[in-house]
MARBA-3410 file (N, C-alpha, C, O; in Angstrom, 1 decimal):
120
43.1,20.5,15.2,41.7,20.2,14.9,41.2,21.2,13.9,41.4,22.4,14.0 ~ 40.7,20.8,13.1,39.8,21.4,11.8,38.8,20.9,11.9,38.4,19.7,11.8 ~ 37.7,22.9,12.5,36.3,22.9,12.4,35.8,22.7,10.9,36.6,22.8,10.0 ~ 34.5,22.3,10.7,33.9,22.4,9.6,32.3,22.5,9.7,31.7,21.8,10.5 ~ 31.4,23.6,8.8,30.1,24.1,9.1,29.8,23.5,7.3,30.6,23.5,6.4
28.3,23.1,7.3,27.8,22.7,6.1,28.1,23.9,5.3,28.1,25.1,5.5 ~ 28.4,23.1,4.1,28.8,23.7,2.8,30.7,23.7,3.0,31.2,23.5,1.9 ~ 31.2,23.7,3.7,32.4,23.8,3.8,33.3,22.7,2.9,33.1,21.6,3.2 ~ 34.2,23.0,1.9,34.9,21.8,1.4,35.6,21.1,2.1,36.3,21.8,2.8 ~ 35.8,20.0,2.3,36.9,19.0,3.2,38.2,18.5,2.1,38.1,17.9,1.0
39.4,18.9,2.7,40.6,19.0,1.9,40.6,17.6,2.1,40.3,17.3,3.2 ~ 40.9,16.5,1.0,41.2,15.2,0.9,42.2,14.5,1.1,42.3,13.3,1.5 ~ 43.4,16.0,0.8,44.6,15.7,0.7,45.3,15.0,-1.0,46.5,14.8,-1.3 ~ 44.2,14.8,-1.6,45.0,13.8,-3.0,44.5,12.3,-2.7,44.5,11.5,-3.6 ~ 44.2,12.1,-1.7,43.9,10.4,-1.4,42.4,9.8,-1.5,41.4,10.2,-1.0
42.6,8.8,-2.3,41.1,8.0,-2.6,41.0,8.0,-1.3,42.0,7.9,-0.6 ~ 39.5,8.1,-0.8,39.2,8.6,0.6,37.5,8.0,0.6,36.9,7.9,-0.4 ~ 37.1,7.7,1.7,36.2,6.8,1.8,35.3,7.7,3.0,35.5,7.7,4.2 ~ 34.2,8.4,2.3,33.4,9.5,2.9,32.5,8.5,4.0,31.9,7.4,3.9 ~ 32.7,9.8,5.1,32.0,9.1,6.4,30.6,10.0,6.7,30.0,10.8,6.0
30.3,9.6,8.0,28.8,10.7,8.4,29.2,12.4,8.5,29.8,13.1,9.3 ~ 28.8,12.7,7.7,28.7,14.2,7.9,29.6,14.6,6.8,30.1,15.7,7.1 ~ 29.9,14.2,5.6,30.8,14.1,4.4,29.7,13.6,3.4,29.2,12.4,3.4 ~ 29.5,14.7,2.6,28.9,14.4,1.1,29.9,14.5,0.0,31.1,14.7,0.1 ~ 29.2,14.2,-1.2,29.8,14.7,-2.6,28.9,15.9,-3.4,27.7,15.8,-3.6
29.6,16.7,-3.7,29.0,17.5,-4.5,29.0,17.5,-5.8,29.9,16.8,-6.3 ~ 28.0,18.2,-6.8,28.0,18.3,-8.1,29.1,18.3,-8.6,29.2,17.7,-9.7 ~ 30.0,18.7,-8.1,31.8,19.2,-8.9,32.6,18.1,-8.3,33.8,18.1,-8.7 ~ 32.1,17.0,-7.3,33.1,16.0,-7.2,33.6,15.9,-6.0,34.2,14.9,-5.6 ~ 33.4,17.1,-5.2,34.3,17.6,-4.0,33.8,17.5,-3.1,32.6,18.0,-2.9
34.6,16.6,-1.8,34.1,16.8,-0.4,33.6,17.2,0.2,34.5,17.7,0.9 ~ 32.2,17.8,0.7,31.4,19.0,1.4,30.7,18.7,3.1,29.7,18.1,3.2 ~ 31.2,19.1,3.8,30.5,19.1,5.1,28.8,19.2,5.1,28.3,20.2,4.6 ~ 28.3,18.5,5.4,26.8,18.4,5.6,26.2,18.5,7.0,25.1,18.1,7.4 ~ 27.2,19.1,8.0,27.0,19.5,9.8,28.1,19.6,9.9,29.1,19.0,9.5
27.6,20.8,10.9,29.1,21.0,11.6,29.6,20.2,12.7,28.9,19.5,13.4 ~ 30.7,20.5,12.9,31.6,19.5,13.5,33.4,19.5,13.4,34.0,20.4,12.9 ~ 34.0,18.3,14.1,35.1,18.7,13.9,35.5,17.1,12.1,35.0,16.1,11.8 ~ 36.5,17.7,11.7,36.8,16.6,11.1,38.0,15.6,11.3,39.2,15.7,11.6 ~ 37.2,14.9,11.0,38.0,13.4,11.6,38.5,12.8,10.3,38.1,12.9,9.2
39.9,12.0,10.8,39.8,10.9,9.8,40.5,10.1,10.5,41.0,10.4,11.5 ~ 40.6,8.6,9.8,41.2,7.3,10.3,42.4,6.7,9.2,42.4,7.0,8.0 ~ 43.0,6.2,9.7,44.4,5.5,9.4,43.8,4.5,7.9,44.5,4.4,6.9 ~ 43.0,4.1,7.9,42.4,3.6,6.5,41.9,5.0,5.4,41.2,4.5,4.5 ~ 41.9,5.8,5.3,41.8,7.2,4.7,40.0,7.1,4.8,39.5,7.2,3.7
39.3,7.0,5.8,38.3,7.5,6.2,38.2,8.8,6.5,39.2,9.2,7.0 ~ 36.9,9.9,6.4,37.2,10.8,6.5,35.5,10.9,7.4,34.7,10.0,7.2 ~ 35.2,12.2,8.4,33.5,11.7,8.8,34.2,13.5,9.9,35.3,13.9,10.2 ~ 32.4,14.0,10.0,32.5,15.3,10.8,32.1,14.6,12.2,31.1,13.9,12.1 ~ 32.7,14.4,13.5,32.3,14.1,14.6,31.6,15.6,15.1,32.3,16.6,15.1
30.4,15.6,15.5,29.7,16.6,16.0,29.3,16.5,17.1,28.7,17.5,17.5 ~ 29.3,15.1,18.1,28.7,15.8,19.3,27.4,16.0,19.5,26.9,16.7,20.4 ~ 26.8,15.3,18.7,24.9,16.1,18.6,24.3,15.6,19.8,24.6,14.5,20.1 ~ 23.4,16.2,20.3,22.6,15.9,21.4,21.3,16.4,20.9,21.2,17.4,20.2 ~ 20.2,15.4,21.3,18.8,15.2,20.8,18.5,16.9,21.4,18.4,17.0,22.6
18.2,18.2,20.5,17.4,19.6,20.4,15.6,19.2,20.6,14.9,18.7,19.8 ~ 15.2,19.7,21.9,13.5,19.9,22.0,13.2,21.4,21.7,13.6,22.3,22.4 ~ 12.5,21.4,20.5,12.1,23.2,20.0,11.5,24.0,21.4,10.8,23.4,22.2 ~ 11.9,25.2,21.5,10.3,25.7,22.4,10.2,26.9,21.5,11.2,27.5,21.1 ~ 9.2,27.1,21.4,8.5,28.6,20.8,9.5,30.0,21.4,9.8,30.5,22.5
9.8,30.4,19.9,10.4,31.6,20.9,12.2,31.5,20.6,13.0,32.5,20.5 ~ 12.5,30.2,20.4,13.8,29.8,20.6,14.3,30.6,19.0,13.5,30.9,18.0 ~ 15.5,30.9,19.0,16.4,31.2,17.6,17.3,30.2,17.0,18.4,30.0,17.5 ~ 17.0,29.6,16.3,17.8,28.6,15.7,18.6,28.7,14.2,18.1,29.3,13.3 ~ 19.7,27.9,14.1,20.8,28.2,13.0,20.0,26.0,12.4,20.0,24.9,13.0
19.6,26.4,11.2,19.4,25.3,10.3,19.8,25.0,9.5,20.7,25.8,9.1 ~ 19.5,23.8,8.5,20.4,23.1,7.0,19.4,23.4,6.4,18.5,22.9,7.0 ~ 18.9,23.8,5.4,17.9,23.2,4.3,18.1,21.9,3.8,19.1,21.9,3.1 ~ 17.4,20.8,3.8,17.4,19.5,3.5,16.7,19.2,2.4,17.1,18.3,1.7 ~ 15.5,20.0,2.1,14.3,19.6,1.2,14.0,20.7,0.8,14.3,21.6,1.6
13.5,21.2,-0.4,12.7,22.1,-0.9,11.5,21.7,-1.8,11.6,21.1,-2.9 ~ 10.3,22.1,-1.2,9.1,22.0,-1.7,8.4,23.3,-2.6,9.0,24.4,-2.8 ~ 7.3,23.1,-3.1,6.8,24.2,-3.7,6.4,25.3,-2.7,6.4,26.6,-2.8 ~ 6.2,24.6,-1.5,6.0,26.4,-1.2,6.8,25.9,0.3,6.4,26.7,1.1 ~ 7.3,25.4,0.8,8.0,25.4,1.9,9.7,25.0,1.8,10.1,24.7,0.7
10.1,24.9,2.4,11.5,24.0,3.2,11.6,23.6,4.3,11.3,24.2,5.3 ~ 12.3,22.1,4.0,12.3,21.4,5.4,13.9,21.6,5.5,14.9,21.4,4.8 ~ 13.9,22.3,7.0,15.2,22.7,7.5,15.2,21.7,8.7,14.3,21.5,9.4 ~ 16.7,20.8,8.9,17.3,20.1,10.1,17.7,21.3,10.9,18.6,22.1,10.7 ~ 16.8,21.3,12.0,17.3,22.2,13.4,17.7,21.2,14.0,18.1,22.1,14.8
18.3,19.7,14.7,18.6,19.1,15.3,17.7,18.6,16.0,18.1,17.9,17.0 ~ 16.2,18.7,15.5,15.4,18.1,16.4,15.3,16.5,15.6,15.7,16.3,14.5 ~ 14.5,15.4,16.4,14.2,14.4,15.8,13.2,14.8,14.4,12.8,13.8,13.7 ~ 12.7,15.9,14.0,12.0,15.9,12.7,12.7,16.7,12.6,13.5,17.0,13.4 ~ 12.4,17.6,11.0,12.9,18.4,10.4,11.4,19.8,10.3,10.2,19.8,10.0
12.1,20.4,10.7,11.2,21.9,10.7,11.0,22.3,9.4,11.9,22.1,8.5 ~ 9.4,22.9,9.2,9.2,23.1,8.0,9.4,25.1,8.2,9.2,25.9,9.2 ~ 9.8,25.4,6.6,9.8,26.8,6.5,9.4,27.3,5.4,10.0,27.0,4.3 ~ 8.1,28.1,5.5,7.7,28.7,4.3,8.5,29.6,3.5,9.4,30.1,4.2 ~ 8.5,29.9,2.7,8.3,30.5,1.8,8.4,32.0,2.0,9.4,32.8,2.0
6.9,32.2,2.3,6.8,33.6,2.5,6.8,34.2,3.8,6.2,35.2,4.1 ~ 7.6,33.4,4.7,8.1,33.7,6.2,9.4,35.1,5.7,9.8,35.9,6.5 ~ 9.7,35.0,4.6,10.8,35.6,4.7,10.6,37.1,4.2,9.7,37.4,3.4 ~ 11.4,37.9,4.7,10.8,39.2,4.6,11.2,40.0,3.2,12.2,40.3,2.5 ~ 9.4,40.3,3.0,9.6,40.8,1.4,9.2,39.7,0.7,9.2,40.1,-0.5
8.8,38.4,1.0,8.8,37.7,0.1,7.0,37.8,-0.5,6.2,38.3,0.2 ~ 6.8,37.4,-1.5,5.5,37.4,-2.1,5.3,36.4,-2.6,6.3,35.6,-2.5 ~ 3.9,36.0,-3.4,3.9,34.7,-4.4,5.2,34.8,-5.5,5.9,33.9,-5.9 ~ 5.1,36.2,-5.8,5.6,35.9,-7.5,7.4,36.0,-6.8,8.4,35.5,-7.5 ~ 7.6,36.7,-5.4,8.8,37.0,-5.5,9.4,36.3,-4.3,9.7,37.0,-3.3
9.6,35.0,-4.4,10.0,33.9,-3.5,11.7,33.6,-3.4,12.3,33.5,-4.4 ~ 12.4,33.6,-2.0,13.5,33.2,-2.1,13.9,32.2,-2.4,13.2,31.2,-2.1 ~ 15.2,31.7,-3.3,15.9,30.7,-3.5,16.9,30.0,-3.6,17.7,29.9,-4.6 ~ 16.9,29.3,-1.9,17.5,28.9,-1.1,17.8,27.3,-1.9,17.0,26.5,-2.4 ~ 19.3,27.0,-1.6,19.9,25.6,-2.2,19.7,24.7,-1.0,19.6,25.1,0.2
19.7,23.1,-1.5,20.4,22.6,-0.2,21.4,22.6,0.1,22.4,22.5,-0.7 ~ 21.5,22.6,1.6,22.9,22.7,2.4,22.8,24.3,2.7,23.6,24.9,3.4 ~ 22.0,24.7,2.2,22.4,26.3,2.5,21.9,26.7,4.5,20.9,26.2,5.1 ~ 22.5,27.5,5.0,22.2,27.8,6.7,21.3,29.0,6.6,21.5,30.1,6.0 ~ 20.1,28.8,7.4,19.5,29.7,7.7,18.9,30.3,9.5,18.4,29.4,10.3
19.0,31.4,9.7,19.2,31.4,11.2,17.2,31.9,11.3,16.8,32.5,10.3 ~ 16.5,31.8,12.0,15.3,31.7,12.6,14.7,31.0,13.5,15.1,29.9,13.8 ~ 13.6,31.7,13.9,12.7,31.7,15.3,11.8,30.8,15.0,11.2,30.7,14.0 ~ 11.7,29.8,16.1,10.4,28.8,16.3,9.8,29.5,16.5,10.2,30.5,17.1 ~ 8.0,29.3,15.8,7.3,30.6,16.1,6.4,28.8,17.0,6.0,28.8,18.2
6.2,27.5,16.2,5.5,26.5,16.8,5.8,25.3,17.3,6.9,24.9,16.7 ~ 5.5,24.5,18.1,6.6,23.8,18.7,5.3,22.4,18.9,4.2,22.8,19.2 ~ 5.5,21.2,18.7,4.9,20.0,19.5,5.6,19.7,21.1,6.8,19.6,21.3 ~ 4.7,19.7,21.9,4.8,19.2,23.4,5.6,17.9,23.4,6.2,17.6,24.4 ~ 5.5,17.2,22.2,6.4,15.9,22.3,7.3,15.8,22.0,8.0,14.8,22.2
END
């Protein structure tokens, strides 16, 4: 079994290969895990991350490992596994200012705290 965590390349092996859920392409051409999971492939040279996901309810307080999905001008929307995507500022991050803002790619993992949570 071969784990794989986003950002990770997925070896193809050499074979035209037919990307599944949890398998992107990158800038350079190459197979990239987009969640972790284990990887799978099928007898037709399919390739896909099986992960297991179970629907995540935030609670305040909680510590969570996320994807960056989106970047906006002043936030990012990170996949925590919930049915929406958590937004994250900017200047949540320590040290950060207007002029001196982190700059985070997508696909990049970022580990933080729900500070707010919807009851639903």
């Amino acid at each position: 079994l071969v784990s794989a965590f986003p950002g990770d390349e997925i070896d193809l092996k050499g074979l035209p290969t037919r990307l599944g859920n949890g398998v992107v392409q990158n800038e350079d051409e190459k197979a990239v895990a987009s969640r972790y999971g284990i990887v799978k492939r099928s007898n037709n040279n399919r390739v896909w991350i099986d992960s297991y996901r179970k629907r995540y309810i935030a609670s305040v307080g909680d510590w969570v490992l996320g994807v960056v999905t989106e970047k906006h001008s002043n936030d990012y929307r990170v996949d925590i596994g919930e049915d929406q995507d958590a937004r994250l500022s900017m200047l949540s991050f320590e040290g950060a200012t207007k002029r001196n803002r982190p700059n985070l790619e997508l696909g990049s993992l970022v580990y933080c705290g729900v500070s707010t949570a919807n009851k639903d």
